[in-house]
PDB file as gemmi writes it, atoms N, CA and C in Angstrom:
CRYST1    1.000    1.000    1.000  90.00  90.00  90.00 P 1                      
ATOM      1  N   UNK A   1       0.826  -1.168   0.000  1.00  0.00           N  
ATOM      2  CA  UNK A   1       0.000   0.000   0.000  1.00  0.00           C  
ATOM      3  C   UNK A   1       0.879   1.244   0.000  1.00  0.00           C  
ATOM      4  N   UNK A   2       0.360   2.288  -0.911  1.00  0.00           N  
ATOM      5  CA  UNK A   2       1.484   3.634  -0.490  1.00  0.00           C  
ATOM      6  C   UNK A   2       0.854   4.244   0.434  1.00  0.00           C  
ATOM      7  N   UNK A   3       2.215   5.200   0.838  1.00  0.00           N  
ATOM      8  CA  UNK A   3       1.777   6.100   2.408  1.00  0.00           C  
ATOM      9  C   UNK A   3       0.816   7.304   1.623  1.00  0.00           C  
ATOM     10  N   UNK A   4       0.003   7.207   2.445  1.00  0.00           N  
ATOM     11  CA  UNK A   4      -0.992   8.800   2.406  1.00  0.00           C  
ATOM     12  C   UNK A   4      -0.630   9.674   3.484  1.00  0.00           C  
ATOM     13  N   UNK A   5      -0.825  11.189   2.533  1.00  0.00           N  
ATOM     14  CA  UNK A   5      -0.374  11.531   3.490  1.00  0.00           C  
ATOM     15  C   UNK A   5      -1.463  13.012   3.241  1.00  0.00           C  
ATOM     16  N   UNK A   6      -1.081  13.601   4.240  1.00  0.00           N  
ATOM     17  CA  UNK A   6      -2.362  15.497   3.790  1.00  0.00           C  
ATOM     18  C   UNK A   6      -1.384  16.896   4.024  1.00  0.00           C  
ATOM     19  N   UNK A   7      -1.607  17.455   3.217  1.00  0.00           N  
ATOM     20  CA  UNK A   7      -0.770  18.758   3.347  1.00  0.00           C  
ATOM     21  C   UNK A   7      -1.778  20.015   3.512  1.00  0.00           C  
ATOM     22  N   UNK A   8      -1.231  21.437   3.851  1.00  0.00           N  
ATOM     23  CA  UNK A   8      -2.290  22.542   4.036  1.00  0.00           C  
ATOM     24  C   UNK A   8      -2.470  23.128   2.465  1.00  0.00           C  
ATOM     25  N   UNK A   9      -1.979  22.938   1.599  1.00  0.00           N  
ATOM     26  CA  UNK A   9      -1.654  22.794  -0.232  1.00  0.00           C  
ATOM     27  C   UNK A   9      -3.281  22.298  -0.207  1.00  0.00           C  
ATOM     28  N   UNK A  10      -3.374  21.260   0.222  1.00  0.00           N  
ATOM     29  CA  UNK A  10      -4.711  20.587  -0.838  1.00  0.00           C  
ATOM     30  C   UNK A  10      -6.053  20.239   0.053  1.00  0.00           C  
ATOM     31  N   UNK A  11      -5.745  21.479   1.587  1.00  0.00           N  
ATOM     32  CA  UNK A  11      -6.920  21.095   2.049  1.00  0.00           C  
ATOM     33  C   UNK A  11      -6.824  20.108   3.472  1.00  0.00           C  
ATOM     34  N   UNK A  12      -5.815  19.710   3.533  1.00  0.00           N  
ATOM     35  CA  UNK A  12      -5.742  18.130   4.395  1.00  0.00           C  
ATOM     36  C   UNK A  12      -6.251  17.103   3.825  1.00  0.00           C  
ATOM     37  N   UNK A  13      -7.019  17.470   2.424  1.00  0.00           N  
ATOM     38  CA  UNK A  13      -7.245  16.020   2.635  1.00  0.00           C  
ATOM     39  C   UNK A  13      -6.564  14.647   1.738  1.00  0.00           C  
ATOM     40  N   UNK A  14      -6.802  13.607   1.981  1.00  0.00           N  
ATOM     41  CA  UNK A  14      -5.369  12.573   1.944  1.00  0.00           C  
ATOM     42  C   UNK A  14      -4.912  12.627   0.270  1.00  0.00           C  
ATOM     43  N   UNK A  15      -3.921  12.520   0.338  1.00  0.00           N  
ATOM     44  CA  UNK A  15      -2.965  12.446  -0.926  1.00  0.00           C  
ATOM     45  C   UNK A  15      -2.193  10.855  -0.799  1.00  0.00           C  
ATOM     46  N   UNK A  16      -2.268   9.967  -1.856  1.00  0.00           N  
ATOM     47  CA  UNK A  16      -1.687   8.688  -2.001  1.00  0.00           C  
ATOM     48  C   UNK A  16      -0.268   9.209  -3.065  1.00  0.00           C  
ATOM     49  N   UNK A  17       0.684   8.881  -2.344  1.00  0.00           N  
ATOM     50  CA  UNK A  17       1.714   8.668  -3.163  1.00  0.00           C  
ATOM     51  C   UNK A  17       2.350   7.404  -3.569  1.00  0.00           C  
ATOM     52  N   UNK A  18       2.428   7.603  -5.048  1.00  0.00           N  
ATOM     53  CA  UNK A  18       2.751   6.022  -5.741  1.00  0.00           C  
ATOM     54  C   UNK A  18       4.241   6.084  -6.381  1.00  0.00           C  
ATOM     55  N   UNK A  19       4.180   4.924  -6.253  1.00  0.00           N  
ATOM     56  CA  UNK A  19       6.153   4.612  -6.730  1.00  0.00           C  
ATOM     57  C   UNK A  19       5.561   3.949  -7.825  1.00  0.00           C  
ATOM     58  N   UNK A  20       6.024   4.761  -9.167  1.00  0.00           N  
ATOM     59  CA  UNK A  20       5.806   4.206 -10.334  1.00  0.00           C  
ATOM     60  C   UNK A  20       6.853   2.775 -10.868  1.00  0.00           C  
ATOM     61  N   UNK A  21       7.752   2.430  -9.744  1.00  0.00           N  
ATOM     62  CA  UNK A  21       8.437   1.588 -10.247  1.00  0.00           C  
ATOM     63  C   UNK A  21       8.363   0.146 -10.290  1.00  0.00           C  
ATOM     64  N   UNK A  22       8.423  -0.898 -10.766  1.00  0.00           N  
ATOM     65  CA  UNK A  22       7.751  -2.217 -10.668  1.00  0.00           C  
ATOM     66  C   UNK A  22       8.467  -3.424  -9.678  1.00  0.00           C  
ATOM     67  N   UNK A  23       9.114  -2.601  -8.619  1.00  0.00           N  
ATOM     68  CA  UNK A  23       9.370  -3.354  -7.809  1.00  0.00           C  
ATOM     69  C   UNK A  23       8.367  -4.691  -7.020  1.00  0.00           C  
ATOM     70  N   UNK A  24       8.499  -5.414  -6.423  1.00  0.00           N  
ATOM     71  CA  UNK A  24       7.543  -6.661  -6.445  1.00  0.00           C  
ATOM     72  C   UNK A  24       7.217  -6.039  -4.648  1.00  0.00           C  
ATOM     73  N   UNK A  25       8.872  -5.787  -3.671  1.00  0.00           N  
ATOM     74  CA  UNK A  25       8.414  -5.546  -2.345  1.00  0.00           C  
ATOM     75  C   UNK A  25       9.240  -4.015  -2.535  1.00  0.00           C  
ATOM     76  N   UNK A  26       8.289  -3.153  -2.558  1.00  0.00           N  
ATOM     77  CA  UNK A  26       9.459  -1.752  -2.565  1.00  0.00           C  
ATOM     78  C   UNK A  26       9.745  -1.148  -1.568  1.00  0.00           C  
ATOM     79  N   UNK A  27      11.067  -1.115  -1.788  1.00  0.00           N  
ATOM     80  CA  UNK A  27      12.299  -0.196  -0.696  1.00  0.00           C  
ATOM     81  C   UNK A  27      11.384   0.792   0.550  1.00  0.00           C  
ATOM     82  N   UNK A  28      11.427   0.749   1.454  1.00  0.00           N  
ATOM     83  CA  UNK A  28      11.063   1.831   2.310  1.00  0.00           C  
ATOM     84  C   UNK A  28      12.074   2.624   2.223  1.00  0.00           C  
ATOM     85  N   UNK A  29      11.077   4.145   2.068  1.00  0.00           N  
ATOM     86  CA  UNK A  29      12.092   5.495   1.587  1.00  0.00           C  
ATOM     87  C   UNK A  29      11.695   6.736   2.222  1.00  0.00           C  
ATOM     88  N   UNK A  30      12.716   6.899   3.280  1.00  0.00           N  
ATOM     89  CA  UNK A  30      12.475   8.086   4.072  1.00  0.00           C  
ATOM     90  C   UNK A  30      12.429   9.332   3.152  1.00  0.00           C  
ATOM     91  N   UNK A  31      11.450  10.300   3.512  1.00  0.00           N  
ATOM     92  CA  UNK A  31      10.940  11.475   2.382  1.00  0.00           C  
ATOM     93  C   UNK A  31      12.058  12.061   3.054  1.00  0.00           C  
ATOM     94  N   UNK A  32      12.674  12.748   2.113  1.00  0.00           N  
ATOM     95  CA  UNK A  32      13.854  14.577   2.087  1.00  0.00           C  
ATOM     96  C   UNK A  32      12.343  15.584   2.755  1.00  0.00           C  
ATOM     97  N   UNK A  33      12.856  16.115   3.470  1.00  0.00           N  
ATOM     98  CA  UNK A  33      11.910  17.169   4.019  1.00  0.00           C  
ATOM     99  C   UNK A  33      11.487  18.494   2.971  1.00  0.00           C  
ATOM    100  N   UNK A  34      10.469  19.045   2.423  1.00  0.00           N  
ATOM    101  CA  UNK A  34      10.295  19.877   1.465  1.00  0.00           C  
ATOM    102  C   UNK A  34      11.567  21.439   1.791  1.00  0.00           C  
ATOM    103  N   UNK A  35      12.223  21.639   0.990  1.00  0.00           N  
ATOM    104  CA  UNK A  35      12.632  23.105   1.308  1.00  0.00           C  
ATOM    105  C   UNK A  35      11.509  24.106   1.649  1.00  0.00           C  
ATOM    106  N   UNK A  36      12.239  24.795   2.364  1.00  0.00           N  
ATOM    107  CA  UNK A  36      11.373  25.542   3.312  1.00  0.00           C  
ATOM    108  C   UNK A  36      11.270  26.915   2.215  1.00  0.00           C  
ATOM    109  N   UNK A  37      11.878  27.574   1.500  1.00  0.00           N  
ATOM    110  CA  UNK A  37      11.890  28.153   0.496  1.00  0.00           C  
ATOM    111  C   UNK A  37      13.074  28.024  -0.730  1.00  0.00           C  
ATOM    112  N   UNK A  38      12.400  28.342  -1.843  1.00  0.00           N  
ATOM    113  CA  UNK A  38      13.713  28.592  -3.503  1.00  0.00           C  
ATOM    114  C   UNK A  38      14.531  29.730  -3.249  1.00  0.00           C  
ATOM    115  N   UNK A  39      14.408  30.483  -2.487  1.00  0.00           N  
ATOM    116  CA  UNK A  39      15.805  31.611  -2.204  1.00  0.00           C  
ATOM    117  C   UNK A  39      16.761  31.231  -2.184  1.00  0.00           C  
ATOM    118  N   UNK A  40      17.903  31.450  -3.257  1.00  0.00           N  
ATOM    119  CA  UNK A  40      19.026  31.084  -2.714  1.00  0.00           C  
ATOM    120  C   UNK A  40      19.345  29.686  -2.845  1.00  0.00           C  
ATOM    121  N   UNK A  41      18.540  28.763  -3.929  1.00  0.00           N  
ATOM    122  CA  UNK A  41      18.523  27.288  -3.314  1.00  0.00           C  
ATOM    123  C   UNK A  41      19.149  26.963  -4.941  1.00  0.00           C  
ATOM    124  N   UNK A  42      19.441  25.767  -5.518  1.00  0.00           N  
ATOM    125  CA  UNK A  42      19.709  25.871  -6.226  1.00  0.00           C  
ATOM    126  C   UNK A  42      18.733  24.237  -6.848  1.00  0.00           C  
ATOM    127  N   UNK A  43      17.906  24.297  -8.040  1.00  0.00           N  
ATOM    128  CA  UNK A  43      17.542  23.431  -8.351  1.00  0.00           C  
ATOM    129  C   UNK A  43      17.444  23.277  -9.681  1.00  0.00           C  
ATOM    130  N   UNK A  44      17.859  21.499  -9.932  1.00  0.00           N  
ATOM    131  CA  UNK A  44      18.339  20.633 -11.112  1.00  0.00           C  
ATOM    132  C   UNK A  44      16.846  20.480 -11.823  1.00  0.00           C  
ATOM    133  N   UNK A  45      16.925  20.583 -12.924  1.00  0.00           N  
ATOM    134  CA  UNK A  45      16.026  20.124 -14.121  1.00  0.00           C  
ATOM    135  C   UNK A  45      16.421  19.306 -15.037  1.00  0.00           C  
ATOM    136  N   UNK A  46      16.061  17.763 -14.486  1.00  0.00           N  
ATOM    137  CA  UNK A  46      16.794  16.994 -15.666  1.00  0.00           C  
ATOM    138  C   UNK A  46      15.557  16.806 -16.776  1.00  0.00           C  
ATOM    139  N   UNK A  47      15.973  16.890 -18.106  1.00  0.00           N  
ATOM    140  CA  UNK A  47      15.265  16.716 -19.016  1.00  0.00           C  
ATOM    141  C   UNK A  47      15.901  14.992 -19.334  1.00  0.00           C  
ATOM    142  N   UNK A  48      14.788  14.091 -19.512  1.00  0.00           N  
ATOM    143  CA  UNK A  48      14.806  12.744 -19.771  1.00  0.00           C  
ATOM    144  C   UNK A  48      14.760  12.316 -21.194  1.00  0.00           C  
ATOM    145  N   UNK A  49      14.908  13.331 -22.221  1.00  0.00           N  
ATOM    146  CA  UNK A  49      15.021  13.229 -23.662  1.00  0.00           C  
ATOM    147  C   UNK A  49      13.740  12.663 -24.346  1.00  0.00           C  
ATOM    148  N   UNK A  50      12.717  13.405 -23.474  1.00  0.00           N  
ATOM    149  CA  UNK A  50      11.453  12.324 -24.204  1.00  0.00           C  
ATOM    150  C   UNK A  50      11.155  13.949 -25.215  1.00  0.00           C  
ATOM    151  N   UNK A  51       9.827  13.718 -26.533  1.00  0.00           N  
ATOM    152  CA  UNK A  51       9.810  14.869 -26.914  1.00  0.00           C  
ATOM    153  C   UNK A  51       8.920  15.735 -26.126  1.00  0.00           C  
ATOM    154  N   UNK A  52       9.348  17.302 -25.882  1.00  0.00           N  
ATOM    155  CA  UNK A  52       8.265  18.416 -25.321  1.00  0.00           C  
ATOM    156  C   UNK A  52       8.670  18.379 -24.097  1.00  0.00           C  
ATOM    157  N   UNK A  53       9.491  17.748 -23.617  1.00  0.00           N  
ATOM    158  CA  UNK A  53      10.056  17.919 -21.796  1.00  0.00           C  
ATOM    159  C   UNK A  53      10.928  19.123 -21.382  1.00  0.00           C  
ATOM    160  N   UNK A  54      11.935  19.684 -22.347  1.00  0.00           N  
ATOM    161  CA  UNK A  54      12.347  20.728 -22.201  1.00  0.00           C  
ATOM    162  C   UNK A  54      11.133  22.067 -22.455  1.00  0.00           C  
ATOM    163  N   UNK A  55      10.425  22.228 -23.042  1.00  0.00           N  
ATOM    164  CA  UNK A  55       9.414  22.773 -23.086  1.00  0.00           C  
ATOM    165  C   UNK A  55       8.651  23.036 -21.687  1.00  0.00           C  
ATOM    166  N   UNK A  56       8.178  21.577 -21.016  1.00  0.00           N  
ATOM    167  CA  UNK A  56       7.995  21.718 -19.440  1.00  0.00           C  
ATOM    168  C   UNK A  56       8.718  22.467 -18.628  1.00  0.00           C  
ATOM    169  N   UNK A  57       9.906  22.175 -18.913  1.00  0.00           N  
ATOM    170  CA  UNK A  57      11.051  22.279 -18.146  1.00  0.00           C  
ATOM    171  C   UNK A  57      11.149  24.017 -18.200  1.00  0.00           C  
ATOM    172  N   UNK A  58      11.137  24.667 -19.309  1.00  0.00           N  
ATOM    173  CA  UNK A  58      11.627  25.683 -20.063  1.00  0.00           C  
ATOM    174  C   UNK A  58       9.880  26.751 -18.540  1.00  0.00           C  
ATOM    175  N   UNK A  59       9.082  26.753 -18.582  1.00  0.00           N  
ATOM    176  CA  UNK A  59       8.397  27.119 -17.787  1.00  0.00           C  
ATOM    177  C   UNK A  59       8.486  27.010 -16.272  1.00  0.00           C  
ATOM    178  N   UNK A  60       8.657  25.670 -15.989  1.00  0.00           N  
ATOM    179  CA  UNK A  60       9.294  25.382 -14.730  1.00  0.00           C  
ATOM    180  C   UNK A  60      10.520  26.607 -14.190  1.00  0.00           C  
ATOM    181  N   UNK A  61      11.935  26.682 -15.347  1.00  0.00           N  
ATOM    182  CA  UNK A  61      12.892  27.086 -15.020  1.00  0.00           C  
ATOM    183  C   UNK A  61      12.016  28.819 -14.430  1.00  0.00           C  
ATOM    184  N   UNK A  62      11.249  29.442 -15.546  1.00  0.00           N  
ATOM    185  CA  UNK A  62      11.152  30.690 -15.418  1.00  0.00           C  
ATOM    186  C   UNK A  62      10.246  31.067 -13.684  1.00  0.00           C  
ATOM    187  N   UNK A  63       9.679  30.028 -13.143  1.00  0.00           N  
ATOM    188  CA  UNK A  63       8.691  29.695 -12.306  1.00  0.00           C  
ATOM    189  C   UNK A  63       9.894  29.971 -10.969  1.00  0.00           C  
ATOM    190  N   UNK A  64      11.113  29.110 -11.071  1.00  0.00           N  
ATOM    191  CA  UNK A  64      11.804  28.566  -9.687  1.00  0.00           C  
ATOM    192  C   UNK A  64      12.452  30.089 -10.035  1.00  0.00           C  
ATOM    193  N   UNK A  65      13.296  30.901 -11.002  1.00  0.00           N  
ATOM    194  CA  UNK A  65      13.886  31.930 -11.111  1.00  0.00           C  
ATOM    195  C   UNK A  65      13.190  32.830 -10.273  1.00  0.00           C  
ATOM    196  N   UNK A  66      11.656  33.032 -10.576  1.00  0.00           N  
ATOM    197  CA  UNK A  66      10.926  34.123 -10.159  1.00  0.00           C  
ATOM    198  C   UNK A  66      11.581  34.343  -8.436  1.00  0.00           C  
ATOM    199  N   UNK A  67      11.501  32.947  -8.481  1.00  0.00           N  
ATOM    200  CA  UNK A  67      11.040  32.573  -6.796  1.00  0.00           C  
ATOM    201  C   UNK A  67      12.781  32.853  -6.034  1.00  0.00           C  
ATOM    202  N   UNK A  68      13.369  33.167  -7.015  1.00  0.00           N  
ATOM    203  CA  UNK A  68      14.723  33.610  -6.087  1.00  0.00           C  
ATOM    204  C   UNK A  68      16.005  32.316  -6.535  1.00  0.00           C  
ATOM    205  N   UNK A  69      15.606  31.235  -6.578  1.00  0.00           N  
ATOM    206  CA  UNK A  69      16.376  30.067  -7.195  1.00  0.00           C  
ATOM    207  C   UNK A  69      17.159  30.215  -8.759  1.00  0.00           C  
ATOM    208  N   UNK A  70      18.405  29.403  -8.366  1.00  0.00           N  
ATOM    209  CA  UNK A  70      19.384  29.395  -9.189  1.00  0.00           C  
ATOM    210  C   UNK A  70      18.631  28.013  -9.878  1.00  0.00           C  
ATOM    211  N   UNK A  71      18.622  27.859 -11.316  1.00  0.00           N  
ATOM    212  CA  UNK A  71      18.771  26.532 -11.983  1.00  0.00           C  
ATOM    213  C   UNK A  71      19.565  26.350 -12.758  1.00  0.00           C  
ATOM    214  N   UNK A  72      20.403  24.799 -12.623  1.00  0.00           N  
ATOM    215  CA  UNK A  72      20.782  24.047 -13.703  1.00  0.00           C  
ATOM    216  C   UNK A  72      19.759  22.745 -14.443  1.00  0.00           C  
ATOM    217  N   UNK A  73      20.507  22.972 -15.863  1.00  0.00           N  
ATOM    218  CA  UNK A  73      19.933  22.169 -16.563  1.00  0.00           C  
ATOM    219  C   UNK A  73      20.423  20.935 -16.772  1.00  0.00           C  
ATOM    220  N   UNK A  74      20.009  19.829 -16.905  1.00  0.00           N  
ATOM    221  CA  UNK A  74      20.966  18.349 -17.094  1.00  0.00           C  
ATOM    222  C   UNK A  74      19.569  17.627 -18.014  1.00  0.00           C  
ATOM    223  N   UNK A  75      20.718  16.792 -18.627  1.00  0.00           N  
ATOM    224  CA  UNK A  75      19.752  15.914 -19.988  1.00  0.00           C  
ATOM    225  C   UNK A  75      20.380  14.848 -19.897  1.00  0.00           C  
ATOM    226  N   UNK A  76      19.828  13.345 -19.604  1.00  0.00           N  
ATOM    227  CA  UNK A  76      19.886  12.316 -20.137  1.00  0.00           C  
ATOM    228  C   UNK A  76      20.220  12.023 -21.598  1.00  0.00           C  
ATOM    229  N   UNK A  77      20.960  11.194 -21.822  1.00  0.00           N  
ATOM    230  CA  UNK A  77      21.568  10.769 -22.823  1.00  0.00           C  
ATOM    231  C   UNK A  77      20.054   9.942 -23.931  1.00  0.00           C  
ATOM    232  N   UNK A  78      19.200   9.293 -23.322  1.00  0.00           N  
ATOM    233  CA  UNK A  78      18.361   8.646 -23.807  1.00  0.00           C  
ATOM    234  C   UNK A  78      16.936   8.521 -22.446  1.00  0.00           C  
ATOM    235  N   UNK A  79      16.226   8.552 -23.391  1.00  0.00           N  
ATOM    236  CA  UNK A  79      14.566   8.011 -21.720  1.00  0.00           C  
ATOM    237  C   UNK A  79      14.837   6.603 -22.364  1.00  0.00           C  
ATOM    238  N   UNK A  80      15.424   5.940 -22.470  1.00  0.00           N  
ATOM    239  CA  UNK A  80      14.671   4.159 -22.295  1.00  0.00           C  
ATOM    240  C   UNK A  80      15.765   3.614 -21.617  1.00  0.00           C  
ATOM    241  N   UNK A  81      17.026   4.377 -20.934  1.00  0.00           N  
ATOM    242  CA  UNK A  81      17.837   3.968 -19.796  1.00  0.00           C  
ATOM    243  C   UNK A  81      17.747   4.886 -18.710  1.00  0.00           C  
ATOM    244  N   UNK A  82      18.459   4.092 -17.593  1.00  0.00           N  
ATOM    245  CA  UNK A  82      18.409   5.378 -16.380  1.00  0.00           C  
ATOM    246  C   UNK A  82      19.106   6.080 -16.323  1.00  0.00           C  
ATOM    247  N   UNK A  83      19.108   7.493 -15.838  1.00  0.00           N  
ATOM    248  CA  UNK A  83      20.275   7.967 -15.985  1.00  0.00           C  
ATOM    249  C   UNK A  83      21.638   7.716 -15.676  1.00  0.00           C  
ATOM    250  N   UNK A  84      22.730   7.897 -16.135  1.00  0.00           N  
ATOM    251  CA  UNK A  84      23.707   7.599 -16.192  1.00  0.00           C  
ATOM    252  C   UNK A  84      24.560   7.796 -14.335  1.00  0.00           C  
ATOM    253  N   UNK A  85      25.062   6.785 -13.644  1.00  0.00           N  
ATOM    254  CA  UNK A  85      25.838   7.166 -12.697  1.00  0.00           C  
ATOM    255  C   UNK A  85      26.197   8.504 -12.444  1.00  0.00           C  
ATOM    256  N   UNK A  86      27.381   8.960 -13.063  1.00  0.00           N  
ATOM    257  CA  UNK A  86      28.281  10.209 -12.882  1.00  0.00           C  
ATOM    258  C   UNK A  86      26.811  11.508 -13.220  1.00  0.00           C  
ATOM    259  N   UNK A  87      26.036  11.084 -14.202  1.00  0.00           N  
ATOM    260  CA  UNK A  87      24.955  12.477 -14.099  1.00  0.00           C  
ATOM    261  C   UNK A  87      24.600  12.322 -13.001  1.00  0.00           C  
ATOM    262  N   UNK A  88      23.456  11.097 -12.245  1.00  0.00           N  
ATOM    263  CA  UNK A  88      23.266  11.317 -11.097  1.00  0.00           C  
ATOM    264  C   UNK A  88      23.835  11.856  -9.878  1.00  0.00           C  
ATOM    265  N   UNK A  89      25.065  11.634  -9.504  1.00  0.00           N  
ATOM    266  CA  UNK A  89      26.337  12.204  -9.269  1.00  0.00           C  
ATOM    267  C   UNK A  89      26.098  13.484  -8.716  1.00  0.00           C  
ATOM    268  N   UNK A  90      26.346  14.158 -10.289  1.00  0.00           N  
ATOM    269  CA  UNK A  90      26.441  15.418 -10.471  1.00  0.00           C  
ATOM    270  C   UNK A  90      25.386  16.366  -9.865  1.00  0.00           C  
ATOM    271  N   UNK A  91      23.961  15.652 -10.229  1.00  0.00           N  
ATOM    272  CA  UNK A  91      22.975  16.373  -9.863  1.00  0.00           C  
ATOM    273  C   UNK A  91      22.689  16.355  -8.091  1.00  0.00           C  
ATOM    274  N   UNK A  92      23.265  15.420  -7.759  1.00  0.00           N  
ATOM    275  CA  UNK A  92      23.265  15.292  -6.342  1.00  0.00           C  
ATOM    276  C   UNK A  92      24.312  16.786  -5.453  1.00  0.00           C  
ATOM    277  N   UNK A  93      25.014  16.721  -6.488  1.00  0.00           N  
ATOM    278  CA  UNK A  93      26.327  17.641  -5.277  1.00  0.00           C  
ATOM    279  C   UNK A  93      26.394  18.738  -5.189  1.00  0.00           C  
ATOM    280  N   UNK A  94      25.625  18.987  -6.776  1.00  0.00           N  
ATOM    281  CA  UNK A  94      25.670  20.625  -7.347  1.00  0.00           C  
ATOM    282  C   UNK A  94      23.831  21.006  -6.303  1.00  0.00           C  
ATOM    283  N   UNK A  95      22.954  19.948  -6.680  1.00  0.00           N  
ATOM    284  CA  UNK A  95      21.921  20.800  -6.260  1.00  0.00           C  
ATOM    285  C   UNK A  95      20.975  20.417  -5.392  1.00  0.00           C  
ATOM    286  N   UNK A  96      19.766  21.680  -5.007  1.00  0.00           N  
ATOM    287  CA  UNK A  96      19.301  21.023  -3.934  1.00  0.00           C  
ATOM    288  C   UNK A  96      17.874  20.527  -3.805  1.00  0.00           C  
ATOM    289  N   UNK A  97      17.619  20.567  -4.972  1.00  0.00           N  
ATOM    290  CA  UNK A  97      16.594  19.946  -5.264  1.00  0.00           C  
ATOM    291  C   UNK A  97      16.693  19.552  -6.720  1.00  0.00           C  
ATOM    292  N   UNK A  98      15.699  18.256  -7.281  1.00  0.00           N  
ATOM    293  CA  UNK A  98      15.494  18.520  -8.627  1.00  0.00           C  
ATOM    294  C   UNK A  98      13.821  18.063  -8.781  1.00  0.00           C  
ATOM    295  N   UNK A  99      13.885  18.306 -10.438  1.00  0.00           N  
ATOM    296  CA  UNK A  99      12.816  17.788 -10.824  1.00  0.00           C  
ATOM    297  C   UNK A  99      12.765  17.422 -12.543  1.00  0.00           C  
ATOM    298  N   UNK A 100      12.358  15.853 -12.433  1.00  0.00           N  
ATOM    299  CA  UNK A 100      12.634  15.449 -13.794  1.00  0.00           C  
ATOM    300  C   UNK A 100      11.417  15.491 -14.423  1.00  0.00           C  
ATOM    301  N   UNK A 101      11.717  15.852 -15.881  1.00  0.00           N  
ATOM    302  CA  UNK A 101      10.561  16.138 -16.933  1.00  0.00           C  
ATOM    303  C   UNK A 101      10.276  14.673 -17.755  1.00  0.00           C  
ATOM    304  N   UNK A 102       8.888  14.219 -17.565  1.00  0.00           N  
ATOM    305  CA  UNK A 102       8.317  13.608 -18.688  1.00  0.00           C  
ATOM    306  C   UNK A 102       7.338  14.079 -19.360  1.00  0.00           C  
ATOM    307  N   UNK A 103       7.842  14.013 -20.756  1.00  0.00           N  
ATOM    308  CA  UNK A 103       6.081  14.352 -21.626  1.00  0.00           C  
ATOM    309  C   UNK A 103       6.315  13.929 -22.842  1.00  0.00           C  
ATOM    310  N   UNK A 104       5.610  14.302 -23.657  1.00  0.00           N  
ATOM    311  CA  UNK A 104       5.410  13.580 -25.018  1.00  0.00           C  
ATOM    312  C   UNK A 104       4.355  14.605 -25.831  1.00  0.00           C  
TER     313      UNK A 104                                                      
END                                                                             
């Protein structure tokens, strides 16, 4: 079963979060605590090379800027592998949050 959970965002009332991944028994995964604000913060936009994700992304970026946040950009080599070690890596050290784009 996924954890539900309620935030003051949507009301309290319950939100199910799902792990899209096809694990059979999946990993228990302590949540990163939300940043408390984008001031000053610096957050990753990986584009996953699907088509129209930089496009997402390209709105997103202007969204986190407003808000005081530095962004970098990072791109997967291909969407039908995971990203590559050393990108993951990268996106870990440089930043402090991310968020990856799918669309089509």
């Amino acid at each position: 079963m996924s954890p539900t959970t309620t935030t003051p965002e949507n009301g309290g009332a319950p939100r199910r979060l799902l792990d899209p991944t096809s694990e059979r028994s999946p990993a228990a995964r302590e949540r990163v605590p939300r940043l408390a604000s984008l001031e000053g913060k610096t957050i990753g936009l990986l584009d996953i090379s699907k088509p129209r994700g930089d496009l997402f992304l390209d709105r997103l970026e202007m969204g986190f800027r407003e808000r005081g946040a530095t962004v970098k950009r990072y791109k997967k080599p291909t969407f039908t592998k995971p990203a590559p070690v050393d990108l993951r890596h990268e996106i870990a050290v440089e930043c402090d949050a991310v968020v990856e784009a799918l669309a089509d």
